[in-house]
Every structure is written in C-alpha cells, then in structure tokens.
C-alpha positions in Angstrom: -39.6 -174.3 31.6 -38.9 -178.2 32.6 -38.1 -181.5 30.8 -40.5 -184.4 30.6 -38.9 -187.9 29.9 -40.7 -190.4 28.4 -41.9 -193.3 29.9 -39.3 -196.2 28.9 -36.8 -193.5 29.0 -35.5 -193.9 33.1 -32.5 -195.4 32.3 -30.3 -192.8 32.0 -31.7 -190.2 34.3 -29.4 -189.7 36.6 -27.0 -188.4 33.3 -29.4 -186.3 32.1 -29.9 -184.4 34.9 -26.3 -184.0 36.1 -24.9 -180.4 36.1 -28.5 -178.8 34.8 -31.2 -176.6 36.3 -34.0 -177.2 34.3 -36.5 -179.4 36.4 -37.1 -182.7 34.6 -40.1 -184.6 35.3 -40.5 -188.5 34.5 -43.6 -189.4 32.6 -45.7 -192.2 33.6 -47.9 -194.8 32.1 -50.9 -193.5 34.0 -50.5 -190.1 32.4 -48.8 -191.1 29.1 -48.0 -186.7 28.9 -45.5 -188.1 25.4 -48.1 -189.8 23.8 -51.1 -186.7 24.8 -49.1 -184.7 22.7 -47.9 -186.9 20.1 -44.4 -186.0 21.4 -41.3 -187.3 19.1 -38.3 -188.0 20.9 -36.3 -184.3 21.6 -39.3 -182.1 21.1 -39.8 -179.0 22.6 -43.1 -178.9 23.3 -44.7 -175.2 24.1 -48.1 -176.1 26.0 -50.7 -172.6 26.8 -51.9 -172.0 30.3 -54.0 -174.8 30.1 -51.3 -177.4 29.3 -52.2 -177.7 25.7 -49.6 -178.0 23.1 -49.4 -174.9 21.1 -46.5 -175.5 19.5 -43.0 -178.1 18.5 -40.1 -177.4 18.2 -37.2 -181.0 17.3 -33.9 -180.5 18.8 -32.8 -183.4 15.8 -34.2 -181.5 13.2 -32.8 -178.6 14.2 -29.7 -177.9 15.7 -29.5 -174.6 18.2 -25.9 -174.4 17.7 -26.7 -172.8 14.6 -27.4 -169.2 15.3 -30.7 -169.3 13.1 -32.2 -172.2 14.5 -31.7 -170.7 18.2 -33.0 -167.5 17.4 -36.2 -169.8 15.6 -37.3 -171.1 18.9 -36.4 -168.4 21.1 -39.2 -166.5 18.7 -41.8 -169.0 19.2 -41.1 -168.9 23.1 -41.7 -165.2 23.4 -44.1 -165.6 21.0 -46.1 -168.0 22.9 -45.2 -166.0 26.4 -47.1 -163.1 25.3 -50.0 -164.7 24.4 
C-alpha cells in the first residue's frame, strides 16, 4: 500500500508525510498516474498486478471513522488481494 500525490499537490508534503509509514509517491507531469486513472482528489485507488485500477474507493464520500464504511473498504482490499 502507498500514497500517490497529485501533481500540483507538493505544497504540503512535508505535512503529509509527517508521523506516517505508508510510502507516498509524488506524481509527475510526465506520468500524469491521477489523471490515468481518472483519480478524484482522496481516492483510494486499488490497481491489479498490472497497475490497473480495479477499484475506488473516496475518503470524502465516505468517512472510515464510521465502523461501516471501514469495514466497506477493508472488504474490497481483501477482496481485490485474493484475486
């Protein structure tokens, strides 16, 4: 698992990564990784073993505080792991 930021996003990096241990990667305009797979800002994106999207998951639209909504995505991770 690892965060991608999106490109226009660099100003608060050093934030974002303070205190975590999830490896965040910064997006370029090269590879453009957001706009590949039609990311919206705080999406979990679940990508196969060839890096294709297989499914999304907002963070906004729903909040994993709520018991529900963690267990929700935690599903389509183990889902998607035993694939």
């Amino acid at each position: 698992m690892l965060g991608v930021n999106g490109v226009g996003y660099e100003s608060g990096l050093p934030q974002i990564v303070a205190g975590r241990i999830i490896p965040l990667l910064q997006d370029t305009a090269d590879v453009d990784a957001w706009a590949q797979w039609e990311v919206t800002y705080r999406d979990v994106v679940i990508l196969d073993r060839d890096g294709a999207p297989v499914g999304v998951f907002n963070l906004t639209e729903h909040d994993l505080s709520q018991m529900g909504e963690y267990e929700a995505l935690k599903g389509m991770l183990l889902d998607f792991a035993m694939m």
